[in-house]
C-alpha positions as CSV (number, residue, x, y, z in Angstrom):
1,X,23.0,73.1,-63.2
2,X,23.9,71.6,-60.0
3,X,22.0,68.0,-58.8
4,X,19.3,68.6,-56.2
5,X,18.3,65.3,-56.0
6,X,21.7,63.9,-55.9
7,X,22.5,66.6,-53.1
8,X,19.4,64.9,-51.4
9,X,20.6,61.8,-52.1
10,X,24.1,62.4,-50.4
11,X,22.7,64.1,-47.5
12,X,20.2,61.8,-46.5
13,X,23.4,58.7,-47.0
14,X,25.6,61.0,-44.9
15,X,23.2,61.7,-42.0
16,X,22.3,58.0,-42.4
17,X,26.2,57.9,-41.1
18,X,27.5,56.1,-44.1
19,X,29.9,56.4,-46.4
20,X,29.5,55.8,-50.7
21,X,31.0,52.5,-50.2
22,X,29.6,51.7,-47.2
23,X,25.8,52.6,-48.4
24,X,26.3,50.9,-51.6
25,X,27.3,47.7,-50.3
26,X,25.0,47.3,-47.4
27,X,21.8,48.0,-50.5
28,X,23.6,46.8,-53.6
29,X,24.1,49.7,-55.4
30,X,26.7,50.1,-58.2
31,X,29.3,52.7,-56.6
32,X,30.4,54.1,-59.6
33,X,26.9,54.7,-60.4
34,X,25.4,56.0,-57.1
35,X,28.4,58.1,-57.5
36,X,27.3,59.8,-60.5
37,X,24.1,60.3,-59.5
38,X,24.8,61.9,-56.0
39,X,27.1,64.4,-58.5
40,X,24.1,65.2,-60.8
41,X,25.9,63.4,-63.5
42,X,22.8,60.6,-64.5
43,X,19.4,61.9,-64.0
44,X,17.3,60.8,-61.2
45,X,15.1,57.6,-61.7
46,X,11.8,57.8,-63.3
47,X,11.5,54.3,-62.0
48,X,9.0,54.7,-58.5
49,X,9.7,51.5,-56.8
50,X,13.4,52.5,-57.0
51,X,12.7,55.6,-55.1
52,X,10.4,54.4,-52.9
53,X,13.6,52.2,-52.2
54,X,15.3,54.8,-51.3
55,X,12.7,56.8,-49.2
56,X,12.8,53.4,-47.5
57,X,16.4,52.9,-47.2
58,X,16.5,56.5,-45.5
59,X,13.0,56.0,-43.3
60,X,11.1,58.5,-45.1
61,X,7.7,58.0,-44.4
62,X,4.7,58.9,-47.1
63,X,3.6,62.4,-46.8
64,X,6.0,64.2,-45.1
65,X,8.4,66.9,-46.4
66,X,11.2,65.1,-46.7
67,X,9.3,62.3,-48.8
68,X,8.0,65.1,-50.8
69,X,10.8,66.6,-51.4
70,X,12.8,63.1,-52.8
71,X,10.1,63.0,-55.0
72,X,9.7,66.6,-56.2
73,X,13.4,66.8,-57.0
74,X,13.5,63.5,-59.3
75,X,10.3,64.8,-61.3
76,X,11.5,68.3,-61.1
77,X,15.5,67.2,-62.4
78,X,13.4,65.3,-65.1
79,X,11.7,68.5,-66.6
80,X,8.2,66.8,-65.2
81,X,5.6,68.0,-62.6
82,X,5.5,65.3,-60.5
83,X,2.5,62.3,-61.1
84,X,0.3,62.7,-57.9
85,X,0.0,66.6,-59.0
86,X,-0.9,65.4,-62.4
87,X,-3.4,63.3,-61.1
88,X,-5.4,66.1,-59.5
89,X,-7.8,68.1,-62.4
90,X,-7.9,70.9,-59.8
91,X,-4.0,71.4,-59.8
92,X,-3.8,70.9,-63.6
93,X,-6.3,73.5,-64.3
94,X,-4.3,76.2,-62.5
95,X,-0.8,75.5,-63.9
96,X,-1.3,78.0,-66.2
97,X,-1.5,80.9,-64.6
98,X,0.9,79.4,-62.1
99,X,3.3,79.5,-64.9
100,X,2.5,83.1,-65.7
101,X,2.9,84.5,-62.7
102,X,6.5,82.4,-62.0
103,X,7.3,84.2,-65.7
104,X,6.1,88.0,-64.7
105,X,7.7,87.5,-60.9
106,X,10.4,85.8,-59.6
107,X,10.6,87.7,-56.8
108,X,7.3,87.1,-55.5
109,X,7.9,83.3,-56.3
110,X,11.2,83.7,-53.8
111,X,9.3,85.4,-50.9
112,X,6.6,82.2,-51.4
113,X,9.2,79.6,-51.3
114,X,10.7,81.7,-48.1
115,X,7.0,81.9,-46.2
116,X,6.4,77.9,-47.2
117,X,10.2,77.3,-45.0
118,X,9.4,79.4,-42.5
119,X,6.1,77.4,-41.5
120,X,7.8,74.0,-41.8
């Protein structure tokens, strides 16, 4: 299954105009292993205040989709729903049939997901 965070990950250090080397020296990362994680190869990290490091490093601001979306694909990579969702009784009460309705129709899950990008 290919890396959606790590995709992220790379995308956001390329439009950032740096290179794997470049980004890993200028915020002391390990190359090898920001290498391995932009390929999918180590999971993403559970560990908040290292992505909020990175939604820093790469000026994403709290709240907006791209913030989001950083921390959707860790907790999604990681087999979790993500914490703030968790924290919401209203969400957690719904998941269910959320999950039955993903189960009995993919297709209208792929025509949501397609109506939620168009109104970004």
């Amino acid at each position: 299954m290919p890396s959606t965070f790590g995709a992220l990950l790379k995308r956001l250090r390329l439009k950032a105009g740096l290179s794997l080397r470049e980004f890993c020296l200028k915020y002391d990362f390990d190359p090898v292993d920001q290498s391995r994680l932009e390929r999918g190869r180590y999971s993403p990290p559970k560990n908040i205040y290292l992505l909020e490091e990175y939604a820093e490093i790469f000026g994403l601001e709290r709240g907006t989709t791209e913030w989001m979306e950083l921390y959707d694909a860790a907790a999604s990579e990681r087999g979790e729903i993500p914490a703030d969702l968790m924290a919401d009784e209203r969400i957690v009460n719904k998941l269910p049939v959320l999950f039955r309705i993903m189960r009995i129709s993919l297709d209208w899950l792929d025509e949501l997901l397609d109506q939620i990008k168009k109104g970004e």
